[in-house]
Phi, psi and omega in degrees: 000304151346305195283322162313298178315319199281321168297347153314289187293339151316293183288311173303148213192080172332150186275154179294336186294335193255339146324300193300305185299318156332286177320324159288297154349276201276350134338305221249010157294296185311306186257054179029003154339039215267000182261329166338275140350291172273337139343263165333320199278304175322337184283312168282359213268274197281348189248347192059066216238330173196164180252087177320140170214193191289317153342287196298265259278334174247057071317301213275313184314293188318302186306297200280010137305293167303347188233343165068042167267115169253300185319324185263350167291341167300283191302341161308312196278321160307305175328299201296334179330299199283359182312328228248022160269338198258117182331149167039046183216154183291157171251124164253010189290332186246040177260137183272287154018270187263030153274294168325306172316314169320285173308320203289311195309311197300332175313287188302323169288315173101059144262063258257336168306276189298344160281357173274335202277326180279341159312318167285029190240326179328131124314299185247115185238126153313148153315322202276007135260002148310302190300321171332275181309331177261353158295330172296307171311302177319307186282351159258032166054027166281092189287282166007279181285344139338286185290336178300320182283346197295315183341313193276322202314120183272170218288330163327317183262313206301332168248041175272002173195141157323309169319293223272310172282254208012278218285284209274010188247339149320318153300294199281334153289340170313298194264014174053050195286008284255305183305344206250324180295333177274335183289319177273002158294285173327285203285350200272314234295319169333314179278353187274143008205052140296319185291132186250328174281297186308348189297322198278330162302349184284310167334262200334289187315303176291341197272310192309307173278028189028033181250075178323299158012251173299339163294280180335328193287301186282353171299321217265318186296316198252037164312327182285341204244026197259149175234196226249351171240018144243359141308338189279318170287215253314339148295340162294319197287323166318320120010266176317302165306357188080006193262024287240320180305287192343319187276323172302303184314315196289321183316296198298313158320340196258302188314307174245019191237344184234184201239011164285113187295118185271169193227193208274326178317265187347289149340308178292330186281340181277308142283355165263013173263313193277326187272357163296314185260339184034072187256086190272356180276270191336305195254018147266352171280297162006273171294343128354295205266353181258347161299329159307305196262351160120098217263158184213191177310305151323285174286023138276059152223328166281342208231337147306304161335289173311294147324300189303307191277010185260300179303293208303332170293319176276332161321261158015272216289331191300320190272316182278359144307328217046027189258079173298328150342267190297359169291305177320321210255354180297000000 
């Protein structure tokens, strides 16, 4: 079969008319003209004006990826089906090239069904179509088939990128897998903790299973390597959680032990952390520091919170005091 393709690629020779179509088609790609394009190419198409070979289908293919055309990538993937019935046309049904390209455009289109039907048509699949396809199952919360292909991945590959444990231990928090999460913590551990997503995915993962412990341990192990979101997962979970100091201490932590510019999401957690606890000495130091840094909605919506819920607390107790006098003046 090798031997065949490669006299194939040998032997085939674009016609000078489908040189030429290329060369517009992908012009009018360059200048981002992409209805153009997909025009253009239909046009030729239909009039038989030239004979698409592989070039043109990852031009067209790309475009209609970059432009999110799903009704004509569908009729591109019938096309490429049927080359290899049609006299004098290149057979492109099996260039691995653009069957990737393929599975990636349906992705990107959210057709995540023909993009599986064409991954299972792959003769050979890459890390960069495993990782494809399962990015796609993730953004359509299929986990379940996620782990079902990681399942399939052969060992060669399944722990060969950062990316790729990201994506699946994504899932296995999805799917509240905790043991399949630890096992790809374990074989992952290499990329840490350069890899900045997986780390914060490792974060998500033990905070999901409320196991603080070994998150924290590695917050602590890799300080040099902490970024600004991952203060933000962990104060959220702080948060979530009742813990409301835990998210004040991390403040004061962030602020004065690293050189990261906080942002406004940190302020809102912080202040829904102060209005939790209802730390009103705190969130006059607090409001201190977002003046300096610049108020936008979010936190004047944190900072109503934050005051509403404060009065209704000091309320509460003023009343099981019974010190109504000063319930007036609230």
């Amino acid at each position: 079969m090798m031997l065949i393709n490669l006299v194939l690629k040998r032997t085939y020779r674009p016609p000078p008319n489908t040189i030429q179509w290329n060369k517009m088609i992908k012009n009018h790609q360059a200048n981002g003209n992409y209805q153009q394009a997909l025009k253009l190419f239909q046009v030729g198409i239909d009039k038989q004006t030239f004979q698409p070979d592989s070039v043109t289908y990852l031009t067209v293919i790309d475009i209609c990826k970059q432009s999110k055309a799903l009704p004509t990538l569908r009729t591109i993937h019938q096309l490429i089906d049927s080359s290899k019935t049609r006299p004098n046309h290149e057979d492109v049904s099996k260039n691995a090239r653009i069957r990737s390209l393929l599975m990636d455009a349906y992705v990107k289109c959210q057709d995540i069904e023909n993009a599986y039907r064409v991954f299972q048509s792959m003769n050979e699949r890459n890390l960069i179509d495993y990782c494809g396809l399962i990015t796609g199952f993730n953004q359509q919360k299929q986990y379940e088939k996620t782990f079902e292909l990681y399942r399939q991945i052969p060992s060669t590959i399944k722990y060969s990128s950062p990316i790729l444990s990201t994506l699946v231990l994504q899932a296995c928090t999805e799917l509240e897998r905790y043991n399949d999460g630890l096992e790809i913590h374990r074989h992952s551990q290499k990329f840490l903790p350069q890899d900045k997503m997986l780390l914060n995915e490792i974060f998500n993962f033990y905070l999901k299973f409320h196991q603080e412990k070994p998150a924290l341990d590695l917050f602590d192990k890799y300080s040099k390597h902490q970024t600004i979101v991952d203060y933000s997962l962990f104060m959220k979970y702080y948060n979530r959680t009742f813990q409301p100091e835990k998210t004040i201490d991390l403040y004061y932590r962030l602020k004065t032990q690293t050189k990261l510019r906080i942002d406004h999401i940190i302020y809102v957690l912080v202040l829904q952390a102060v209005a939790n606890a209802c730390c009103l000495h705190t969130s006059r130091r607090i409001q201190d520091d977002i003046r300096k840094f610049g108020m936008n909605l979010d936190i004047q919506n944190a900072l109503i919170n934050m005051y509403g819920n404060a009065i209704k607390i000091i309320s509460v107790r003023l009343i099981c005091r019974k010190d109504l006098s000063r319930l007036l003046f609230l």
